[in-house]
ROVO-137909 format. One line per field, with one value per residue (C-alpha): residue number from 1; chain; x, y, z. Coordinates in steps of 0.05 Angstrom, whole numbers, always signed. Example, Ala and Ser with C-alpha at 12.3 -4.5 7.8 and 13.67 -1.06 7.14 Angstrom:
% residues 2
seq	[1;2] $
mol	[A;A] $
east	[+246;+273] $
north	[-90;-21] $
up	[+156;+143] $
END
This chain:
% residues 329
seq	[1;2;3;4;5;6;7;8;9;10;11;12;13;14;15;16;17;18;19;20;21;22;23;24;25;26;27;28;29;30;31;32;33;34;35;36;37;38;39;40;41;42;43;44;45;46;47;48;49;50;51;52;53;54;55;56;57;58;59;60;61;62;63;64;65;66;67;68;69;70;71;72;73;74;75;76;77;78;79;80;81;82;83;84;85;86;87;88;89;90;91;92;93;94;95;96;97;98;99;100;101;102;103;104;105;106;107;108;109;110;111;112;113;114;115;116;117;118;119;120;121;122;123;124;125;126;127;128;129;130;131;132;133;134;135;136;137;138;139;140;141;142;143;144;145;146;147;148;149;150;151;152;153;154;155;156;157;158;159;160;161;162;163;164;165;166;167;168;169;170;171;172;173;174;175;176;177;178;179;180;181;182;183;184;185;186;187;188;189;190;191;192;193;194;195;196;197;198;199;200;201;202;203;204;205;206;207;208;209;210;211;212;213;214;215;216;217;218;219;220;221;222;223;224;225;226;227;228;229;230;231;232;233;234;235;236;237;238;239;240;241;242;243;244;245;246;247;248;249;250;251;252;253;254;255;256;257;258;259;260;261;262;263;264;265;266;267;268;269;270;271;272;273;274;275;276;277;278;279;280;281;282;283;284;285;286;287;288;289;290;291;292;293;294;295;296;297;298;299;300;301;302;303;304;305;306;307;308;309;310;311;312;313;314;315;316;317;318;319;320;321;322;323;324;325;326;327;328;329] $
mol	[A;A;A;A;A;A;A;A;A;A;A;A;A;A;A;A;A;A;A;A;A;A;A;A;A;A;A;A;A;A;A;A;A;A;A;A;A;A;A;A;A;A;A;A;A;A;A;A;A;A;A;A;A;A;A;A;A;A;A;A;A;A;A;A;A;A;A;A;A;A;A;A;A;A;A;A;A;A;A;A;A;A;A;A;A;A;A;A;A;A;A;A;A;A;A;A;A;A;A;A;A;A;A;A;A;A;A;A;A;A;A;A;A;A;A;A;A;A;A;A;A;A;A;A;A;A;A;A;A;A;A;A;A;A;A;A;A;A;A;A;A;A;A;A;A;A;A;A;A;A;A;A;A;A;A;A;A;A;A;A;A;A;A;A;A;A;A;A;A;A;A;A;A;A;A;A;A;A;A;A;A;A;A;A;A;A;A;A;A;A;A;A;A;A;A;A;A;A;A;A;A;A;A;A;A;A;A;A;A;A;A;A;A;A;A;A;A;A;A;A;A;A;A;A;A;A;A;A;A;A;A;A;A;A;A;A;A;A;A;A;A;A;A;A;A;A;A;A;A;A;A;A;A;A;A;A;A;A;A;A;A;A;A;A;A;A;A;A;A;A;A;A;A;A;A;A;A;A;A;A;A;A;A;A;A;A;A;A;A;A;A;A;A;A;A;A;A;A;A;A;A;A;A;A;A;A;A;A;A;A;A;A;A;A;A;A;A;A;A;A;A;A;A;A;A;A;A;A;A] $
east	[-404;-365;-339;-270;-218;-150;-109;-67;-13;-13;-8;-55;+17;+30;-44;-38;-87;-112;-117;-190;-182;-156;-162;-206;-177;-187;-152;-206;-242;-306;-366;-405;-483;-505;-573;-598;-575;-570;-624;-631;-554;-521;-436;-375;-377;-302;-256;-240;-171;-155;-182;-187;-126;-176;-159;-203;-273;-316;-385;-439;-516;-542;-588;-587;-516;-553;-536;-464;-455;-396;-444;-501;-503;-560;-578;-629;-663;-682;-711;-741;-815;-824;-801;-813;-759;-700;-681;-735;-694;-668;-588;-537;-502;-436;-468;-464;-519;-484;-535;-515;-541;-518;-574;-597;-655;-695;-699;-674;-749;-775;-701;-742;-756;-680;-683;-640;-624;-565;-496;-448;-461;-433;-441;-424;-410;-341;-370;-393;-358;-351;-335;-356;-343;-374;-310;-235;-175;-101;-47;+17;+91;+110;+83;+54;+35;-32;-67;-140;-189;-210;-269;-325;-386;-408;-441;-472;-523;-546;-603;-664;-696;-740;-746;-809;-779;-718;-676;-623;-695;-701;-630;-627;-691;-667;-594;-620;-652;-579;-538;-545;-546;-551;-584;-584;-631;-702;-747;-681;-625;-601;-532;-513;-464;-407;-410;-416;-343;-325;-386;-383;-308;-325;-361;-318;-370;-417;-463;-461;-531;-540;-615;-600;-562;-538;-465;-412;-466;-412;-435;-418;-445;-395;-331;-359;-391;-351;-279;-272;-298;-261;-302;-298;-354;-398;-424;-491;-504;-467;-428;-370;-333;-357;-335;-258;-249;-246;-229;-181;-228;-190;-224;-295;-343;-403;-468;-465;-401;-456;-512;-553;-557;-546;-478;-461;-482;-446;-376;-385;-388;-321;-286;-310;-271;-206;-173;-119;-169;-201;-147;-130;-186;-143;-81;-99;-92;-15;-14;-66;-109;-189;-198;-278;-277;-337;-375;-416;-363;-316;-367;-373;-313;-294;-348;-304;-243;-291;-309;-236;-227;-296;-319;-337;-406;-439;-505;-543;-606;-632;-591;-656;-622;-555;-570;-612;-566;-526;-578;-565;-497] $
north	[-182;-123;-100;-76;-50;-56;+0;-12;+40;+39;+97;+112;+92;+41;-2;-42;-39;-116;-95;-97;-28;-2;+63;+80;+79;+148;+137;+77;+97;+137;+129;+187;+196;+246;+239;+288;+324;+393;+434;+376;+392;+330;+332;+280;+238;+218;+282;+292;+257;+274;+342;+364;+326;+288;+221;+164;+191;+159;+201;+155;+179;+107;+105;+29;+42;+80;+22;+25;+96;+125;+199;+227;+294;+335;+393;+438;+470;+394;+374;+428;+428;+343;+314;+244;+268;+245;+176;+135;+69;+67;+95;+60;+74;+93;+136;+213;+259;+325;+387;+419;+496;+556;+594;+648;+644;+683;+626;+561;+548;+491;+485;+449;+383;+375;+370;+318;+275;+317;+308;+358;+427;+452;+523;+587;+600;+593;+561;+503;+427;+439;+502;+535;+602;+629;+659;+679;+716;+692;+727;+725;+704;+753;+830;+843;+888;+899;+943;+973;+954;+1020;+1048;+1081;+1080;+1099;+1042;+973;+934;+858;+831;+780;+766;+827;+804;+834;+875;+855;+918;+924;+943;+1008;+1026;+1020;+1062;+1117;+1112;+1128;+1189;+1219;+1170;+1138;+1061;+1014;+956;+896;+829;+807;+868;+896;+906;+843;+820;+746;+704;+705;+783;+786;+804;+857;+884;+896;+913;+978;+1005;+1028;+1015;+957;+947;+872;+875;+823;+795;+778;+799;+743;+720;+708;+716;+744;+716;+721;+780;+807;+751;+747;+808;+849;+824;+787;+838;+891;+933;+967;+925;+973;+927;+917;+852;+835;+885;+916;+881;+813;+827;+854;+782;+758;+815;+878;+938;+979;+929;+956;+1015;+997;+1026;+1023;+1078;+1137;+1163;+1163;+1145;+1208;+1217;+1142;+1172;+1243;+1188;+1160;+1215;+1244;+1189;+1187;+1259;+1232;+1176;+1173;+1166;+1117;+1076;+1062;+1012;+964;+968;+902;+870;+872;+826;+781;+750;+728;+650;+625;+547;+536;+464;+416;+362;+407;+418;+346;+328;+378;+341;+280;+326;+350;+277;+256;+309;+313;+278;+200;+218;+291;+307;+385;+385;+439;+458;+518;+550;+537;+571;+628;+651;+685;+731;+809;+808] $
up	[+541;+541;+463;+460;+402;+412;+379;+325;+310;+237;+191;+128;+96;+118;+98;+40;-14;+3;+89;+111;+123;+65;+41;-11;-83;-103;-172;-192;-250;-240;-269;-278;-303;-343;-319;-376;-440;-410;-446;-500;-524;-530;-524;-532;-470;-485;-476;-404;-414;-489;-489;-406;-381;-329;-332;-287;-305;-357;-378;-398;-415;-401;-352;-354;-317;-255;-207;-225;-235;-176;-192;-227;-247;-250;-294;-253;-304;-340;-272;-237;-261;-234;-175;-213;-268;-215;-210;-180;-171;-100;-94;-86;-18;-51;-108;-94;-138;-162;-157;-226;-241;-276;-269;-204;-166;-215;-266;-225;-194;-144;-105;-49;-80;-67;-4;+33;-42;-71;-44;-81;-115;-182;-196;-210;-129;-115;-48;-94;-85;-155;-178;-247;-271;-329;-338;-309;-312;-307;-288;-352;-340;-369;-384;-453;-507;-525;-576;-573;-630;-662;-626;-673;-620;-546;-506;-533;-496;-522;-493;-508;-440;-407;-344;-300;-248;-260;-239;-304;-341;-301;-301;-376;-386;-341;-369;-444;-418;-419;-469;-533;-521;-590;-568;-602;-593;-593;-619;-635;-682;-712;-687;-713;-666;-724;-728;-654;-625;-697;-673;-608;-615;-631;-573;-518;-465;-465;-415;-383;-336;-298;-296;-229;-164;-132;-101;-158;-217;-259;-328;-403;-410;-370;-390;-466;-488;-462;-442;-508;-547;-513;-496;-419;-374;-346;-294;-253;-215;-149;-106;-129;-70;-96;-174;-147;-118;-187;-228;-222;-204;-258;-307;-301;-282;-230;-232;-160;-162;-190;-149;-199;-272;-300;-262;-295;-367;-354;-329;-397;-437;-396;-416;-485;-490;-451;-488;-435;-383;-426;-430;-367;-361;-408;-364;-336;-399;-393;-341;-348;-395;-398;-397;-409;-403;-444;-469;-428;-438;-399;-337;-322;-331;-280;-233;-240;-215;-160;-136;-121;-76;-39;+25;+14;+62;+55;+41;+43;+76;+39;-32;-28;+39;+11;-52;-33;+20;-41;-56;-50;-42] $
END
């Protein structure tokens, strides 16, 4: 018996919602798992409409609705010391698992025990499904005025994680050699989060080092620290290429632009004489402005975004290879 299918010219208009065929619904409501309080912090599971303007996704944290959940969403760093701390209960064939990591290769350990399970990536790679700055800029309508906080102090560096070997440790020990740096943290000075920004506001450099060098690690030290404190970025992570896709090159100074750290510290100090020169580094501000979409709530709510517009069937062999391949860049 020979099979055959006879061809039906029909459009994806044209199906109706009750033909065999149909489409999939992709306005039905999604159900989406938070499998696990990201780093124990718990957050409102009912804002992507009201607050985010997402409307079809509903965030649970009940793991009794695993069989009916449309995703689950799973926080690396909650997971990554057990295998047996993923779901155990078979999936469901429609349910898609949403790798979820903010965090570089340095800290984000054991990336092969996810191996052929995760279907979608959220991160801070732009080449995520889902994709999660720590931070952005937007361009303005229209120009406007700006004025510079008052600037009392050379360069400002906050930090409470030595890393071994980590490479910003080095540069900072050879750049003090031939600057002052204040630094402020753990075995530090003091600086509380509400003094924070008046703080750091009067630095004109501060320096937003990157524990890591990895593709489009452009953290809060660099969005928050700096940007919203206003303070010029002086910048040492990813290339310089990689930063000016998100962020005018007028906007910062690389560590990478000097050949050595006394030629950054001797840049500094130029500019620390030159207030026009100075100034130039805030032209950008004119035209655009810095936008940090911050709260858990807000990340997975964004995963429900991601869903509607991903493939029904995908899966990543290896979420290690994917991951890893945005090292050194």
């Amino acid at each position: 018996m020979v099979f055959t299918c006879k061809h039906r010219d029909t459009t994806v208009d044209q199906l109706s919602n009750d033909s065999p065929i149909s489409v999939h619904n992709k306005e039905k409501e999604l159900l989406v798992l938070v499998w696990v309080w990201p780093f124990s912090e718990h957050f409102p599971l009912n804002t992507c409409q009201s607050v985010y303007g997402i409307s079809g996704c509903k965030l649970t944290a009940d793991r009794n609705l695993y069989n009916k959940a449309d995703a689950v969403v799973m926080h690396h760093i909650d997971i990554m010391y057990d295998k047996r701390l993923l779901p155990q209960d078979p999936r469901p064939h429609y349910q898609r698992w949403i790798w979820f990591n903010m965090e570089p290769p340095l800290i984000a350990k054991n990336l092969h025990f996810l191996d052929n399970m995760f279907n979608m990536t959220m991160t801070f790679r732009q080449d995520s499904d889902v994709y999660r700055p720590y931070g952005r800029i937007e361009a303005l309508k229209q120009p406007q005025n700006f004025t510079i906080p008052a600037k009392s102090k050379l360069v400002a560096w906050v930090v409470s994680q030595w890393y071994p070997g980590a490479r910003r440790n080095e540069y900072y020990e050879e750049l003090d050699k031939y600057i002052p740096i204040d630094v402020y943290g753990k075995n530090h000075m003091t600086l509380s989060w509400d003094d924070f920004c008046k703080t750091i506001s009067q630095y004109k450099f501060y320096l937003a080092f990157e524990n890591s060098i990895h593709k489009d690690y452009i953290t809060e030290k660099f969005w928050h620290n700096a940007f919203e404190s206003w303070a010029v970025p002086v910048v040492l992570g990813t290339s310089r290429k990689n930063y000016e896709r998100f962020i005018p090159g007028d906007a910062f100074i690389h560590v990478d632009d000097f050949p050595s750290a006394k030629g950054l510290a001797d840049y500094l100090l130029q500019l620390d004489n030159d207030d026009e020169r100075y100034k130039k580094y805030f032209n950008w501000r004119s035209l655009y402005r810095v936008r940090r979409e911050t709260g858990w709530d807000n990340h997975y709510c964004k995963a429900c975004r991601g869903l509607r517009q991903a493939p029904d069937y995908q899966f990543i062999p290896s979420v290690e290879k994917w991951f890893l391949k945005g090292n050194n860049v």
